[in-house]
Each structure stands twice: as structure tokens, then as C-alpha cells.
C-alpha positions in Angstrom: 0.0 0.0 0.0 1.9 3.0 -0.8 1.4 6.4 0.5 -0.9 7.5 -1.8 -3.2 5.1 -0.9 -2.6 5.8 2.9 -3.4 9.1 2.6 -6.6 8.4 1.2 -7.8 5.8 3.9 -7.0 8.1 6.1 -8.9 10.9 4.6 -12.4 7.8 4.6 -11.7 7.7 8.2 -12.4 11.3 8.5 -15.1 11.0 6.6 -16.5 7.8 8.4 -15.9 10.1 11.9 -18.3 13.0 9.8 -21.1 10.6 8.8 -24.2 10.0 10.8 -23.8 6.0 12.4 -27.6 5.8 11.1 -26.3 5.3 7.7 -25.3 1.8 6.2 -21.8 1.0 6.8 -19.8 -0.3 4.0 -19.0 -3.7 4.4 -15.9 -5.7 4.1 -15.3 -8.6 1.5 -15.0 -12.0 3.9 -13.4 -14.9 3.1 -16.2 -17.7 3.6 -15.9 -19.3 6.8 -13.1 -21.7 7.0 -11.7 -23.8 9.9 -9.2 -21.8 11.6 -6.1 -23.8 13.0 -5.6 -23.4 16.8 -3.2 -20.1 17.3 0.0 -21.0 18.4 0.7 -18.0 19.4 -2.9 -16.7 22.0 -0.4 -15.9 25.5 -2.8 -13.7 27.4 -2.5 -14.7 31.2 -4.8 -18.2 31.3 -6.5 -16.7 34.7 -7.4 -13.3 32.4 -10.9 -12.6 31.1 -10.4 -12.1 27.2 -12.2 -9.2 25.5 -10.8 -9.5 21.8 -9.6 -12.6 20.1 -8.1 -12.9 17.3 -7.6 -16.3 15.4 -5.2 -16.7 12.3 -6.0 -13.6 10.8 -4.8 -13.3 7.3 -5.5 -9.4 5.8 -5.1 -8.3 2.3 -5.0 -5.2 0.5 -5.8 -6.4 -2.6 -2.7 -8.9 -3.2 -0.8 -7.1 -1.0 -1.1 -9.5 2.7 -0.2 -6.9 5.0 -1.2 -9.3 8.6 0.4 -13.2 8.5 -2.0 -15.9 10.6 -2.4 -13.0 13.6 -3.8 -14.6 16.9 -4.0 -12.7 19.9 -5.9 -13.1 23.0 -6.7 -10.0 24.2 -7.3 -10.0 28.2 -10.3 -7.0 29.2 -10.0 -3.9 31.1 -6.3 -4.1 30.5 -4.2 -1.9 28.5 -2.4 -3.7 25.3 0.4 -2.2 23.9 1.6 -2.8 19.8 5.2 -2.3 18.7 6.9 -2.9 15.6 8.2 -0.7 13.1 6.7 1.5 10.4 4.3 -1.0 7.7 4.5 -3.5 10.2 0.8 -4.4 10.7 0.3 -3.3 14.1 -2.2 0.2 12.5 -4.0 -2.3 10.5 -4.8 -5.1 12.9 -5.7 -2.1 15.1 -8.1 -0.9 12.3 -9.5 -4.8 12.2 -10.5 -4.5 15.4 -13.9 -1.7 14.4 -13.7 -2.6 10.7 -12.6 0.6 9.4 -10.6 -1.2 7.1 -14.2 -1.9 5.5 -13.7 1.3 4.0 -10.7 0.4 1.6 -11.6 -0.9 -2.1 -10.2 -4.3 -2.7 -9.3 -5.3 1.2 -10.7 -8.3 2.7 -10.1 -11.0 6.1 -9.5 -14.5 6.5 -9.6 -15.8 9.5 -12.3 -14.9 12.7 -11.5 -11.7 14.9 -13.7 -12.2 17.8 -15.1 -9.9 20.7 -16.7 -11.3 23.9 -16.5 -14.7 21.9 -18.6 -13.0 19.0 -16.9 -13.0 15.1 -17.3 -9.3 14.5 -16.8 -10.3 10.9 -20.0 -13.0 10.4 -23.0 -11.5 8.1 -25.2 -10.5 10.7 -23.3 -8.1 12.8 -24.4 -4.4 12.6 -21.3 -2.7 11.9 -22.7 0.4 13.3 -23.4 -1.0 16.3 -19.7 -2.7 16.8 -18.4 1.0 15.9 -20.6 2.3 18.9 -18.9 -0.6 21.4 -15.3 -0.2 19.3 -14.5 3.3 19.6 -11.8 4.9 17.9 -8.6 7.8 18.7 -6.5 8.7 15.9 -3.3 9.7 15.1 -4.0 13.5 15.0 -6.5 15.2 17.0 -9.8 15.8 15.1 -12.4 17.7 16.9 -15.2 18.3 14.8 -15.7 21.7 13.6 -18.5 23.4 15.9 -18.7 24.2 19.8 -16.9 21.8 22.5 -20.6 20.9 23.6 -21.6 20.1 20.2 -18.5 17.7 19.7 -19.4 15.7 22.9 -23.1 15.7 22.0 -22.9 14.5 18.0 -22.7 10.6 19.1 -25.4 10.9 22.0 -27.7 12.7 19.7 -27.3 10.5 17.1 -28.1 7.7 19.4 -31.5 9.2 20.9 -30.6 11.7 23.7 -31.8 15.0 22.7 -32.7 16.5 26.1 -30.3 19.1 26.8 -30.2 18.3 30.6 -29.7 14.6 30.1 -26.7 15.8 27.4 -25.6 18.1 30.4 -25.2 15.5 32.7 -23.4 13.2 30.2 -21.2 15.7 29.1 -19.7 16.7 32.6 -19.4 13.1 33.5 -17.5 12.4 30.3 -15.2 15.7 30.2 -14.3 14.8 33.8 -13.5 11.0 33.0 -10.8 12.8 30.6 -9.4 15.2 33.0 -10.8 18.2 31.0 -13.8 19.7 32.3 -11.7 22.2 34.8 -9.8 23.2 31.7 -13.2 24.1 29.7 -15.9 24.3 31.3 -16.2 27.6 30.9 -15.6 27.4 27.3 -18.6 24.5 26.4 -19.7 27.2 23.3 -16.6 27.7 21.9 -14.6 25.8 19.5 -13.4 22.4 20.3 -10.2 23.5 17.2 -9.5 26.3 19.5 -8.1 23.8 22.5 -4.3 23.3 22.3 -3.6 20.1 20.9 -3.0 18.0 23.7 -6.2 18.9 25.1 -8.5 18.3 21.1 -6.9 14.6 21.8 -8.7 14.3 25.3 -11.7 16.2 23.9 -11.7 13.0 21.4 -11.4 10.6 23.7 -14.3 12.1 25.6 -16.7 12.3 22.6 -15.7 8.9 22.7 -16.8 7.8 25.9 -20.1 9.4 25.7 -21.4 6.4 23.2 -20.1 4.1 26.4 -17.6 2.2 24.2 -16.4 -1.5 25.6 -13.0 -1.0 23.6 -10.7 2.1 23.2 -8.5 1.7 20.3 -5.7 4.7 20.0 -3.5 4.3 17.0 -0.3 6.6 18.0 -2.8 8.9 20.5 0.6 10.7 21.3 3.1 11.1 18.8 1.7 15.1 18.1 2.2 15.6 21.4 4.7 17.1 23.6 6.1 15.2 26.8 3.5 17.1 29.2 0.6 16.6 27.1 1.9 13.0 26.7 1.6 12.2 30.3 -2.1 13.6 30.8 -3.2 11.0 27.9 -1.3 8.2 29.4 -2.8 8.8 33.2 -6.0 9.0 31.3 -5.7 5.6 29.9 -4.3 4.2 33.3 -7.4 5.3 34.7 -10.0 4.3 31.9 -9.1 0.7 32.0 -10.9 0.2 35.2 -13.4 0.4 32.9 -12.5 -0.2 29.2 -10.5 -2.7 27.8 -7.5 -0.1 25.9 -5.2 -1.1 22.6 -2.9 1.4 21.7 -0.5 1.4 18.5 2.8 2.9 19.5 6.2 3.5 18.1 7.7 4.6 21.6 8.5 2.0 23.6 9.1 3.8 26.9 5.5 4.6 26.6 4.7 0.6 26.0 6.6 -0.1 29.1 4.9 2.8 31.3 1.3 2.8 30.2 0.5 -0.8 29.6 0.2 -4.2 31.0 0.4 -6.4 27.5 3.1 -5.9 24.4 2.8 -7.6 21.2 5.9 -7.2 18.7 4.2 -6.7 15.1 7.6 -7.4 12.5 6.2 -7.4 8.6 2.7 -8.3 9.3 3.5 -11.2 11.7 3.0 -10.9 15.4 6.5 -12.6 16.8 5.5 -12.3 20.4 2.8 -11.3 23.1 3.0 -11.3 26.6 3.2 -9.6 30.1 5.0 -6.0 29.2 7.5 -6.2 32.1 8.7 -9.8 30.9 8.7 -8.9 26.9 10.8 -5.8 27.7 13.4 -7.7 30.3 13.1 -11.5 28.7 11.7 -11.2 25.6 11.3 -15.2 24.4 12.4 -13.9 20.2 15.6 -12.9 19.2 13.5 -10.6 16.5 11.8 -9.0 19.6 15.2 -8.6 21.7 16.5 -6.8 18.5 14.3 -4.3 17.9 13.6 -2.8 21.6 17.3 -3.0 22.2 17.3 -0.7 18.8 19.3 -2.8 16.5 16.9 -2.4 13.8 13.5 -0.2 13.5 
């Protein structure tokens, strides 16, 4: 895929983010359902709930097969960190996860990605629905472009609360859950593209939580971000998995080893390892894994 087509998925998902969830969501070409080979590699903890499971997951962009037989067990209310280097897999497996990748021409799954035991990919699930219980933080910040009030209350609205004491209510819960209400709660009428950028990300991952997600994916939350601003999101994501079951792309591994409590090592669209972050970072079990967070390559 090269960067031309990036760009462009990238600009659907901006477009996906714009659309009212009461229209039809594309769907994604599946492979018919085939008998998928136990995972060798599924190393969540044994005494861990799993949220998100993935069994050899084959993904293709056209003939391009950017993920290799991915299986994961992801555990829930836990915070899963993905490493590897740039074109690795770890954004698209991410992107699996809510089925954005629906919205590329040509890309299709093999395989079963399951949540709460539940293939996400079988005929009858209501994509709009999985987006609502899959929520989504990007790269870059992108409040949408009216008030701070209006950005928290698009999702809720479009999902039947229209009182604007009920959206009151919701709103302060959710802006406090993100450690941003004392920073605008004078400001609700203003612009959410006015906020310094640190603080658009947590306004994203409020508007977020107001549609009571069960799964926060973050693909590179961070990487616009400067060290302080950086901290903030990471305490925020230490405190939302009391709650929320969190998987974050990143390409800094100090943050990997800070912020969460699984790593798995992505290396050209394979995952080589999974397990406990302490134990990855100190004993990893691949010499591919050892190599890349000792900075030998990547």
C-alpha cells in the first residue's frame, strides 16, 4: 500500500468520523468461513478474562497481505500495547479491530476476529453497532468543527438523547472521566479546534466515551504531542481501564513499558511475540523481539 493510498484511507476515516452512524456502513469482503487452525501463538495470562480474540488472521490489501495468521488473545479492562516498526501491521490489525478497514476498495479478512467470543466479521453483525462498542482515537486530534458541547453531544444525539439536561449531565461526566472539564468548562460554546492540541486529543477521547464504548483503540494517540501533554493522555488511559479494555499502536516504547500491561511485537505483518509488558521488555522469548527494543533495527 503505498502512501498515496494511505493518505486516502486516512482521509475515509475522516469521513467515516463525519457521517451520521444511522447510515449503512460499507461492508468488508469476507473470506467464507473456514476452519481456523488453533493459534500457536494466544499468550494472554490463562486466569485473564479475554475481550478480543483474534484467530489466524490473514488481511489483504488487494494482493498485497499486509497481517500473516495474527492470533491474539486480548485479556479485558487491561491496557495492550503494539510495537513494531513502520508498515509492520500493528495500524491495520488495530483498524481490524472496528472494521474501518471496510472502507478500503479491494481489502478483505480470513480468518475470525472475535469480541466477547462473538466474530465481528459474520453477516449479521451491525457494523454500526460494533463501531458504537469499538470506539476509535487517531493519530492527530480531530475535533469536529463546531462548539466543545456540540462535539461531545454529536454521538449521544445520534443515538436518541436530545434533552439538553440529560446531554448536560453526560457531558460533565465524560469531560471529567478525561481530565478536562476544569480546563473548559467555561468554554462549552466555543470551538473544540481552539483547545491546544493536547487537550482536542482528550476532547476525542471524551466524545468517545459518551457512546459508552467497551474497547478504546488509540492508533499513536501521542506522537503530536509534547512530553507534558503526553503524560495527561497516558494517566487518562491508566485510569479508563478500570473500565475499558485499551489497545494502543505505538512507536515509543518507553510509553509501551509505562502505560501498559500487555506488548505484542508486530515485525512485517507477523506478530512474533505477546505477553506480560515487564517480561517482553526484560526476557523477551524472540531474538527478532530482543533486536528491535534493544534498537538494532527499527
Amino acid at each position: 500500500m503505498n502512501e498515496r493510498d494511505l493518505l486516502a484511507a486516512e482521509a475515509q476515516d475522516d469521513a467515516l468520523l463525519n457521517t451520521p452512524l444511522t447510515e449503512p456502513a460499507p461492508q468488508l469482503a469476507v473470506e467464507p468461513a473456514m476452519a481456523v487452525a488453533e493459534p500457536e501463538l494466544s499468550e494472554a495470562a490463562p486466569e485473564e478474562p479475554i475481550k478480543v480474540s483474534a484467530k489466524g488472521v490473514d488481511f489483504f490489501y488487494g494482493a498485497f497481505q499486509a497481517l500473516k495468521s495474527v492470533s491474539i488473545d486480548i485479556p479485558r479492562n487491561r491496557i495492550t500495547a503494539l510495537i513494531g516498526p513502520s508498515g509492520c501491521g500493528k495500524t491495520t490489525f488495530l483498524r481490524c479491530i472496528n472494521r474501518m478497514n471496510d472502507l478500503i476498495d479491494g481489502a478483505f479478512l480470513k480468518g475470525a476476529l472475535l469480541i466477547d467470543g462473538q466474530n465481528i466479521y459474520n453477516k449479521d453483525v451491525d457494523v454500526v453497532h460494533l463501531r458504537k462498542r469499538v470506539g476509535m482515537v487517531f493519530q492527530r486530534p480531530n475535533p469536529f468543527p463546531m462548539s466543545i458541547f456540540d462535539n461531545m453531544a454529536y454521538g449521544p444525539r445520534l443515538h436518541g438523547i436530545k434533552k439538553r439536561a440529560d446531554l448536560e449531565i453526560l457531558i460533565e461526566k465524560c469531560l471529567k472521566r478525561a481530565f478536562l472539564w476544569d480546563e473548559v468548562k467555561d468554554k462549552l460554546n466555543e470551538p473544540g479546534t481552539n483547545l491546544s492540541g493536547g487537550q482536542q486529543q482528550r476532547l476525542c477521547i471524551a466524545r468517545v466515551l459518551t457512546v459508552e464504548p467497551e474497547v478504546i483503540l488509540m492508533d499513536e494517540p501521542c506522537s503530536a504531542l509534547d512530553p507534558v501533554a503526553t503524560s495527561k493522555i497516558e494517566d487518562l488511559m491508566m485510569e479508563l481501564r478500570n473500565d475499558y479494555t485499551v489497545i494502543i499502536v505505538t512507536h515509543n516504547m518507553q510509553q509501551a513499558q509505562r502505560a501498559s500491561d500487555y506488548t505484542g511485537f508486530f515485525l512485517m505483518g507477523e506478530l512474533v511475540e505477546f505477553q506480560d509488558t515487564s517480561n517482553l521488555f526484560v526476557v523477551p522469548k524472540k531474538k527478532e523481539t530482543e533486536d528491535y527494543i534493544s534498537g538494532r533495527f527499527g
